[in-house]
N, C-alpha and C positions, 0 to 999 in steps of 0.2 A: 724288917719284913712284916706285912700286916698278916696277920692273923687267919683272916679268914678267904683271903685265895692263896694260892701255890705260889710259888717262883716261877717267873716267863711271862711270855708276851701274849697279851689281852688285846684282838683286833676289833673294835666298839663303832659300831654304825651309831650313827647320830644323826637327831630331825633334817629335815633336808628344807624347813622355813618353818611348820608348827613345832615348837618346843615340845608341847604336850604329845607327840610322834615317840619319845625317848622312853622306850622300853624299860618295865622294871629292874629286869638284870642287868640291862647295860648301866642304868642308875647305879645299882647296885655294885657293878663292877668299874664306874668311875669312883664310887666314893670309896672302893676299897683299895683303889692301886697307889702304890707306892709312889708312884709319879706317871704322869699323862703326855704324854709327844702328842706335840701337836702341831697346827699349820702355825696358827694364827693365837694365841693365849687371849686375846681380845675378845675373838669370836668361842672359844671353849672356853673363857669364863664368863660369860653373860649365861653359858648353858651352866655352869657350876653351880653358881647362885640360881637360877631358876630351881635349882633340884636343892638349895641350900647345903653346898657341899664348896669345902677349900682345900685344894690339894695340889701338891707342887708340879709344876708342868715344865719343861724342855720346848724350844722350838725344834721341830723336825719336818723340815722342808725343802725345796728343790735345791736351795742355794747351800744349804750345809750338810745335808742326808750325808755326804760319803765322810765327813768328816766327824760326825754325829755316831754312828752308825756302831763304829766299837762299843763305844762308852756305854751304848745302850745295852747291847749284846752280853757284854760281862756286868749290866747289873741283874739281867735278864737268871743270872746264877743263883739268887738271893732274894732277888726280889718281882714283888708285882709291877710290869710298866705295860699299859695301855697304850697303844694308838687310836689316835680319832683324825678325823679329817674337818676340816672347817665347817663340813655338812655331807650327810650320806654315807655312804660306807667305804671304809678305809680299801689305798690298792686302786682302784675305778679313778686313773685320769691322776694318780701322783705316785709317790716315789717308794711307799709303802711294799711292793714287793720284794724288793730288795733288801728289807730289815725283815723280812716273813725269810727270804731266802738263806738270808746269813745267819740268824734265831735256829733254822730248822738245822743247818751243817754245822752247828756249833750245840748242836742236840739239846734247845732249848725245852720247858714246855708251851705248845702254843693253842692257844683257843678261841674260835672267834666268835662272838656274840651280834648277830645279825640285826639287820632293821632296815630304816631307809635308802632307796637309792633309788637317785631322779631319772634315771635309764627305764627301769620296771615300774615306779608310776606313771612316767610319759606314756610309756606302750600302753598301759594298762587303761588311758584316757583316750588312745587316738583314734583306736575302733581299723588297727590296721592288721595283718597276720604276723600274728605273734609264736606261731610256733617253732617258728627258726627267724631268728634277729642277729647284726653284726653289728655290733658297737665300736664304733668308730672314733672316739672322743673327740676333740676340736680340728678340724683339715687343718692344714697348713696357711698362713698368712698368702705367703706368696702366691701371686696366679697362676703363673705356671705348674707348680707345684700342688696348687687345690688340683688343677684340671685334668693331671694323671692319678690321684690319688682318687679321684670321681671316676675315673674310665677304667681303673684297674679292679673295681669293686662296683661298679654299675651293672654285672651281667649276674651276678651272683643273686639263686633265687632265694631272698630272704630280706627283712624289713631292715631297711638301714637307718639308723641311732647316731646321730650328732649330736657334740655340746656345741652349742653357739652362740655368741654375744649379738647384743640387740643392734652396734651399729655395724656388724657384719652381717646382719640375717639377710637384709635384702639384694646384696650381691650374691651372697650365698646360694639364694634362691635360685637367683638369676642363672647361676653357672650352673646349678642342679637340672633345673629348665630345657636349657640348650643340650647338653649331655646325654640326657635322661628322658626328656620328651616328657609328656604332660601325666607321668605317673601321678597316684593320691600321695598325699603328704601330710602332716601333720606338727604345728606348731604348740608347743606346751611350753608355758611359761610360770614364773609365780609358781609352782608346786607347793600345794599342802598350806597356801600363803591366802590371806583374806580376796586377794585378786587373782587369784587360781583362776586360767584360760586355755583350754585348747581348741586353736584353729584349724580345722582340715578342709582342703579341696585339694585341685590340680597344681602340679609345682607351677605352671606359669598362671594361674591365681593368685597363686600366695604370695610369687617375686612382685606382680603386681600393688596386692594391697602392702605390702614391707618398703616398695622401692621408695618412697617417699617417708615412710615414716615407723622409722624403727621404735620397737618397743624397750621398755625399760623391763629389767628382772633376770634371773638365766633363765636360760631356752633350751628344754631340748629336742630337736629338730628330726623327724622321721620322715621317711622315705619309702613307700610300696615296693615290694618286689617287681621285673618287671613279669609283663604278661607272659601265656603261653607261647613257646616259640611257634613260628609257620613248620607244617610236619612236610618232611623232606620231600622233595616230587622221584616219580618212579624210576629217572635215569639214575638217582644217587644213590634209591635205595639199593637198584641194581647192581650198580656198582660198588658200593659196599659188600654186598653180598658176594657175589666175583670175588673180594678181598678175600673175606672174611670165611670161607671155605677152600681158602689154600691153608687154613690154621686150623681150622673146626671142623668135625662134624655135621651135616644137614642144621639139626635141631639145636644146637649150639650156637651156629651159626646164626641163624634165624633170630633167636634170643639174643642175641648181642646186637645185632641191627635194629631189632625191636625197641631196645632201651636206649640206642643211640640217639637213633633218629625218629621215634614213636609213631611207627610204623605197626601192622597189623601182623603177629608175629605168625597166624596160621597162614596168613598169606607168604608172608616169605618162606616159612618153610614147604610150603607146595611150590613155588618157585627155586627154591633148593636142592629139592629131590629132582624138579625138569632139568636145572642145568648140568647135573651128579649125570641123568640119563643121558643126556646130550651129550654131557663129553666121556 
């Protein structure tokens, strides 16, 4: 056991393409772990040596995770083990919850030491609303399969976040397009990398300039909430209303059709109180 961390699991965000991205601590708390899980030991030790550090690694990844997963968990009693991910922060798009979940029921200790992650610097380039975002990680290959996982998540008011590969972007595009209609969009590429890009216009823009000539690098791909919806016309608000005062109150009433269908709630409740007198 090293010395200077605890026993348990070290969750370690790592550069997401500039090396110089990698935080003192996490520096710090790779060169102290007992052993490093990792995607790729190729791609976490070109970062090793950058930092001039040699330290033993495990692979831990999609293909062995559940077979991995004890071994880690009971050295996790004794000793220091870090997870990293090939780039970014560990959990976002692999299999890393799962040793967080089995650590924490096996009453490990766990810590995680933050940094990069190409989701929050995409947003943070695209110039789109970023107060409420749903990260979606890579849609599914199959068409079918992209096209409801696009329609089941298209109405939701908030910025949508794909990872995307470069020679899928421009179908991607395509099928966002048609779905989705000519929302803003936002292409981020290269992050944090000497060819750092983001593209924004209309999605059927962007399928345009992509359909011919996909780029090289990860992407990660946003998407505008959509607009305001059209506000209800007077026969529904009506009838809502009708509903909604065999349950409520006048002024309850009123407020709940108000938020429903954003409607003018002084006015429905003066319409509230006429139907109460009328009937």
């Amino acid at each position: 056991m090293n010395a200077n961390l605890e026993p348990g699991l070290y969750i370690v965000a790592t550069p997401i393409g500039n090396l110089s991205d990698l935080s003192p601590r996490a520096a710090a708390t790779l060169a102290g772990a007992d052993v490093i899980a990792v995607e790729d030991s190729r791609v976490t030790g070109k970062l090793l040596n950058h930092i001039g550090v040699k330290r033993p690694m495990t692979p831990y990844h999609d293909h062995n995770a559940d077979a991995v997963r004890p071994r880690l968990i009971e050295r996790m009693a004794s000793e220091a083990v870090a997870l990293v991910s090939d780039a970014g922060t560990p959990l976002i798009s692999d299999p890393g919850f799962k040793l967080v979940r089995d650590a924490r029921a096996a009453g490990r200790n766990i810590v995680t030491i933050p940094g990069p992650s190409a989701v929050v610097a995409g947003l943070t380039l695209a110039g789109l609303p970023t107060d409420r975002f749903l990260f979606m990680g890579f849609l599914p290959a199959k068409q079918g399969q992209k096209e409801a996982t696009i329609s089941e998540v298209g109405a939701v008011r908030a910025t949508l976040v794909f990872y995307e590969s470069g020679p899928r972007l421009g179908a991607t595009l395509a099928t966002l397009a048609r779905l989705l209609g000519p929302r803003e969009a936002a292409v981020a590429r290269e992050l944090t990398k000497t060819f750092e890009e983001c593209v924004t216009g209309s999605l059927p823009d962007l399928a345009a300039r992509y359909a011919d000539a996909p780029p090289k690098g990860e992407i990660v791909l946003m998407v505008g909430p959509p607009g305001e919806p059209e506000p209800a016309s007077d026969a529904e608000g009506e009838a809502a209303l009708i509903e909604a005062l065999t349950r409520l109150p006048p002024a309850k009433a009123a407020g709940e059709v108000a938020r429903a269908l954003g409607l003018d709630r002084k006015a429905l409740y003066a319409r509230a109180m006429a139907l109460k007198t009328e009937g």
